[in-house]
C-alpha positions as CSV (number, residue, x, y, z in Angstrom):
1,X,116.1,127.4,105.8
2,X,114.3,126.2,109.3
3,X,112.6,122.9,109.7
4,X,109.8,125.7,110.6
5,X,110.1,127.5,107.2
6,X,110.2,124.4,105.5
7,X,106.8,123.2,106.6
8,X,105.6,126.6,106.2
9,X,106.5,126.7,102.2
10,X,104.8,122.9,102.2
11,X,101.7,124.1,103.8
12,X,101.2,126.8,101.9
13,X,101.7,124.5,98.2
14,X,99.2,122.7,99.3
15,X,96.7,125.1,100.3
16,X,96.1,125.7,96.7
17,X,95.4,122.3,96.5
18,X,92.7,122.0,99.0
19,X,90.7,124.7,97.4
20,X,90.7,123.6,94.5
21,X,88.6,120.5,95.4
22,X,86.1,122.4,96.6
23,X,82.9,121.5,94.4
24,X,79.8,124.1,94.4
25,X,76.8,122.6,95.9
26,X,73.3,123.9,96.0
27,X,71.4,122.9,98.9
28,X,67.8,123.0,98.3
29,X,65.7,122.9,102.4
30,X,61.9,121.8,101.5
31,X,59.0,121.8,104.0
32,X,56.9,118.8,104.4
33,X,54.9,119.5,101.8
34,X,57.5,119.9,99.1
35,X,57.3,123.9,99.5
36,X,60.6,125.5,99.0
37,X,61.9,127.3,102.5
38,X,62.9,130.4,101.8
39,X,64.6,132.4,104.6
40,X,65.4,129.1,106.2
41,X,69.3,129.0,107.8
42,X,71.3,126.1,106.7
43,X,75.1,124.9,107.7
44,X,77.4,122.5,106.7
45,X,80.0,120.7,109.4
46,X,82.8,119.9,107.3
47,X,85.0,117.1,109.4
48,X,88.4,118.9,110.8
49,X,87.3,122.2,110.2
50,X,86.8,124.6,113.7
51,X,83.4,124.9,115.1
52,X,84.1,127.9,117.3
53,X,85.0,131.7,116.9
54,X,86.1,133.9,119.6
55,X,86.9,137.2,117.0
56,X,83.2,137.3,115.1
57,X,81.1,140.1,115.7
58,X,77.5,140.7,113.8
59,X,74.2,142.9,114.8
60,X,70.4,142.8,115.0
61,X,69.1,146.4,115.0
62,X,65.9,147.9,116.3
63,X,64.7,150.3,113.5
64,X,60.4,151.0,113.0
65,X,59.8,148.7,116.4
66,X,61.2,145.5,114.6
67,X,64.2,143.6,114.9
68,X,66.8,143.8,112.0
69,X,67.8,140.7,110.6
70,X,65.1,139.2,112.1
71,X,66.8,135.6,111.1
72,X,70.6,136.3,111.9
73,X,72.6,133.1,112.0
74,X,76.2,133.6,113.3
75,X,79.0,130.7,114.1
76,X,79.3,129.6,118.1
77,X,81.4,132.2,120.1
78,X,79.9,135.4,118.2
79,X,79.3,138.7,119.7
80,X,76.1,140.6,118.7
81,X,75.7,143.7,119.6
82,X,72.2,144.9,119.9
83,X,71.6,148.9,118.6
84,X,68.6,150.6,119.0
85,X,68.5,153.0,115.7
86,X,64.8,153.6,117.1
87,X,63.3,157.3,119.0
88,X,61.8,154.7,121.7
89,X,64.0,152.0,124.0
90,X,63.8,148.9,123.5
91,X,63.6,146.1,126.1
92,X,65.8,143.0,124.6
93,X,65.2,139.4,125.9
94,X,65.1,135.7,125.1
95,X,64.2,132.8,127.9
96,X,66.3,130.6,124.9
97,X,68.2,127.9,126.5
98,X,71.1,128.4,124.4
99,X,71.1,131.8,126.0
100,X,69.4,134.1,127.9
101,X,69.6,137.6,127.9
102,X,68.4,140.6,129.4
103,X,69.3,144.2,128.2
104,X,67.1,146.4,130.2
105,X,65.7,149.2,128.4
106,X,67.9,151.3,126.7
107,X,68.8,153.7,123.7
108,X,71.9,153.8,121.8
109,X,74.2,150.9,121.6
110,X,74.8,148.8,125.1
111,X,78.0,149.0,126.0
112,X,78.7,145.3,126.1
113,X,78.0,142.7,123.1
114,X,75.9,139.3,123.8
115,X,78.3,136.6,123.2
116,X,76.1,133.6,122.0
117,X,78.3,130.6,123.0
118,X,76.2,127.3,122.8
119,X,74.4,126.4,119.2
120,X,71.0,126.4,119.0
121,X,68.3,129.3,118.4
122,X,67.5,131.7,120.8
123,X,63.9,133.3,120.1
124,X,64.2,137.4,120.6
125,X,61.4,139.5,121.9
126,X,61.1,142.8,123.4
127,X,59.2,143.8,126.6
128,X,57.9,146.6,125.7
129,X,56.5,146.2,121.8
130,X,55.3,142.5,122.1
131,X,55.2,142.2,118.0
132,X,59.3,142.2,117.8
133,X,60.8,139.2,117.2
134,X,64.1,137.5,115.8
135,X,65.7,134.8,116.5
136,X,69.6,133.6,116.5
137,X,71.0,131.0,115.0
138,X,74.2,129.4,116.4
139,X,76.2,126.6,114.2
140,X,79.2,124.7,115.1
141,X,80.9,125.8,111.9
142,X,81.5,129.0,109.4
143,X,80.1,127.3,106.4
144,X,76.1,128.7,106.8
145,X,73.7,130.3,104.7
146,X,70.3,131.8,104.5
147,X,68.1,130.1,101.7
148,X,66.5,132.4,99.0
149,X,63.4,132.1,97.5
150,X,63.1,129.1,95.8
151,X,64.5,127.3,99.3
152,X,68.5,127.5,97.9
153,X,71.9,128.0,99.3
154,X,75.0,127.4,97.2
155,X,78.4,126.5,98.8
156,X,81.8,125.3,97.9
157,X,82.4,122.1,99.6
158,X,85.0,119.1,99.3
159,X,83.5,116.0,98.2
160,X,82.6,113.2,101.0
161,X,79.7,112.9,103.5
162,X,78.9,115.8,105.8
163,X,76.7,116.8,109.0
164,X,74.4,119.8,107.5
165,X,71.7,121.5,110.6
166,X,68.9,123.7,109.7
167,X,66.3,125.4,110.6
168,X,63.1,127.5,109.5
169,X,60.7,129.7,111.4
170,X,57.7,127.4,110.5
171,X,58.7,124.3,111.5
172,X,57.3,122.9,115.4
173,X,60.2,122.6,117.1
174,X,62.6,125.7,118.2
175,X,66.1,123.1,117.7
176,X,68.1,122.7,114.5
177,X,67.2,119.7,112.6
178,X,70.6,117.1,111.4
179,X,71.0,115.6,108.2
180,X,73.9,113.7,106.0
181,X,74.7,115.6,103.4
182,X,77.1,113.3,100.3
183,X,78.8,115.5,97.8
184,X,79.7,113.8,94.9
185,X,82.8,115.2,93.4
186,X,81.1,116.8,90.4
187,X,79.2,118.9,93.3
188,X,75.5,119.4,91.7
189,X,72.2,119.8,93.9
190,X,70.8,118.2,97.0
191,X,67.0,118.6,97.9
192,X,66.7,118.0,101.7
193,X,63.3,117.9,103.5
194,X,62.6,119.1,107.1
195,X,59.4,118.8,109.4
């Protein structure tokens, strides 16, 4: 057996191992208020793990003159493509900062995919039916969620202190907002509250 091999068969002992200190935690995003945010999108930065993807692909459809998702949140590095399902074409854009785009009107499927590469949201709109819009959300990490109704997202986590960034559609400002997050190792519920 390889030094190679070796470490393989070790790695992959352990791996077991590392799941299995994974803890569910439900994450519960309030407003201001204490309202529950439903629909919000919440992620957790779990220290080591990669923030970047360069092989994720998702979608936001046109279908009845609306954008569908019209809250898609997707980890740095993803390529959305943007179909139009609709009889009428569709002008795409967003002045966003973490990405601007311009797909000129068109039917069908474009032929090339909008690779959002900086985290952030990016407000969606359409040129020609001004009551479209969606927005993006980017994350540094593939641990995200969008909340339900009662404001909730649940996730298996390891115990210890991490970053989590959220947003909702209500709140003033368009950038995600940063809070610590400590999971105790019996896991349980945590009731953060954003502006």
């Amino acid at each position: 057996m390889t030094p190679y091999q070796r470490l393989t068969l070790a790695t992959l002992a352990l791996a077991p191992c590392a799941a299995a200190l994974a803890v569910p935690v439900t994450v519960q995003l309030r407003g201001p208020g204490g309202q529950p945010l439903a629909g919000a999108a919440v992620a957790i930065e779990i220290k080591g793990r990669t923030g970047r993807t360069s092989t994720a692909k998702a979608e936001i459809g046109q279908r009845e003159r609306q954008f569908t998702p019209q809250l898609l949140i997707v980890q740095t590095g993803t390529s959305v493509n943007f179909p139009n399902f609709d009889t009428v074409r569709h002008h795409v854009y967003s002045f966003s900062p973490i990405k601007v785009i311009d797909i000129k009107l068109y039917s069908g499927t474009p032929a090339e995919p909008v690779v959002f590469d900086k985290p952030g949201v990016a407000a969606l709109g359409c040129n020609i039916h001004d009551k479209m819009s969606a927005h993006v959300v980017v994350v540094d990490t593939p641990t995200f969620a969008r909340t339900d109704d009662k404001g909730q997202a649940t996730f298996d986590l390891p115990p210890g202190t991490h970053s989590v960034k959220a947003w909702h559609a209500a709140q003033k400002s368009p950038t995600l907002q940063s809070t610590r997050l400590d999971v105790p190792a019996a896991g349980g519920t945590s009731v953060l509250t954003l502006d």
